[in-house]
C-alpha positions in Angstrom: -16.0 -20.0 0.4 -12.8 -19.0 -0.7 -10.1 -16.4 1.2 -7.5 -14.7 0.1 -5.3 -14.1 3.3 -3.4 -10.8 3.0 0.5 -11.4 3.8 0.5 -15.3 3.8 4.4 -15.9 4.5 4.2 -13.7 7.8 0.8 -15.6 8.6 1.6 -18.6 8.3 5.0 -18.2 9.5 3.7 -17.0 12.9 1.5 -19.6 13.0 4.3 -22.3 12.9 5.8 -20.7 15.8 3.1 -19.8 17.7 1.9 -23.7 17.1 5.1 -25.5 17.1 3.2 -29.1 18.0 2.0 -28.8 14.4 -0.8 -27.0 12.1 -4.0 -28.7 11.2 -3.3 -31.1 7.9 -5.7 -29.2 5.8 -3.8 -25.9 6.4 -0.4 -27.7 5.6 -1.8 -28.9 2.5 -3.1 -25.8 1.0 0.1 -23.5 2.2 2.8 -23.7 -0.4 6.0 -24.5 0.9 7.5 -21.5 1.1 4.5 -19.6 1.6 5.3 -16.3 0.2 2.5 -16.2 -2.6 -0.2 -18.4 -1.2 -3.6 -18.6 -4.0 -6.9 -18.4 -2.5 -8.1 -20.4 -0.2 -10.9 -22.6 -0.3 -12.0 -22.6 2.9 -15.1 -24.4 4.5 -17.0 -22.4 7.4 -15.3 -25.0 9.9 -12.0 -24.5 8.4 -12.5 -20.7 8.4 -13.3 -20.7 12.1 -10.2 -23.2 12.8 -8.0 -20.5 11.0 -9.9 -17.4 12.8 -8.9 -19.7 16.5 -5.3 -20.4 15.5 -4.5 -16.9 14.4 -6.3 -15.2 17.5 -4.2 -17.4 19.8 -0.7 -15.9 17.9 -2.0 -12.8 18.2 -2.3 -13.2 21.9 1.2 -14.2 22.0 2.8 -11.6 19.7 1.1 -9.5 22.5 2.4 -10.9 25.1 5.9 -10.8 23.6 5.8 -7.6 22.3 7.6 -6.0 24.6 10.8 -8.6 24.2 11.8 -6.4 21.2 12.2 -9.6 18.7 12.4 -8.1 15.3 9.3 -10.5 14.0 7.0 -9.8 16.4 5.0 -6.8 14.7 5.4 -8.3 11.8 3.4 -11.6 12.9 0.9 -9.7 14.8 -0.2 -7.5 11.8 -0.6 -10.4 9.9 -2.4 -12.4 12.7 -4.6 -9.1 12.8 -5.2 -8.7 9.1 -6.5 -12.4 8.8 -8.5 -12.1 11.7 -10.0 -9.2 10.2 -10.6 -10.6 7.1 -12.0 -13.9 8.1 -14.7 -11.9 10.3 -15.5 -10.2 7.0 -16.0 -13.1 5.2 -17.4 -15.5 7.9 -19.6 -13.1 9.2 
């Protein structure tokens, strides 16, 4: 299966903070190190679902935080939203 995530930098970026003990190899490995133009990614339905339970859980806390009025938080919560949105598209 492959994914393109919409807005990788902001995704993955609110992922690192949402997840500071660390991100799954696999997603380390396929994220460039910068993360601003990220290519497809090939993503198996276990991986897909790993993703889809990392991104709800920073969604939850952009949620929780939105009201601290930190200038990232809407900015990682659309992109936890969009991914989460796309992975249920393409997972099914």
């Amino acid at each position: 299966m492959s994914v393109t995530l919409p807005a990788p930098g902001p995704l993955y970026a609110a992922l690192q903070v949402c997840h500071p003990s660390g991100l799954p190899d696999w997603l380390n490995d396929v994220t460039p190190r910068c993360a601003t133009a990220a290519a497809p990614l090939q993503l198996d339905e276990q991986q897909a679902e790993q993703l889809a339970e990392l991104a709800a859980a920073a969604w939850w806390e952009c949620q929780q935080a939105d009201d601290d009025g930190h200038p990232l938080v809407a900015t990682f919560s659309t992109a936890c939203r969009e991914a989460l949105a796309l992975l249920e598209r393409t997972v099914g």
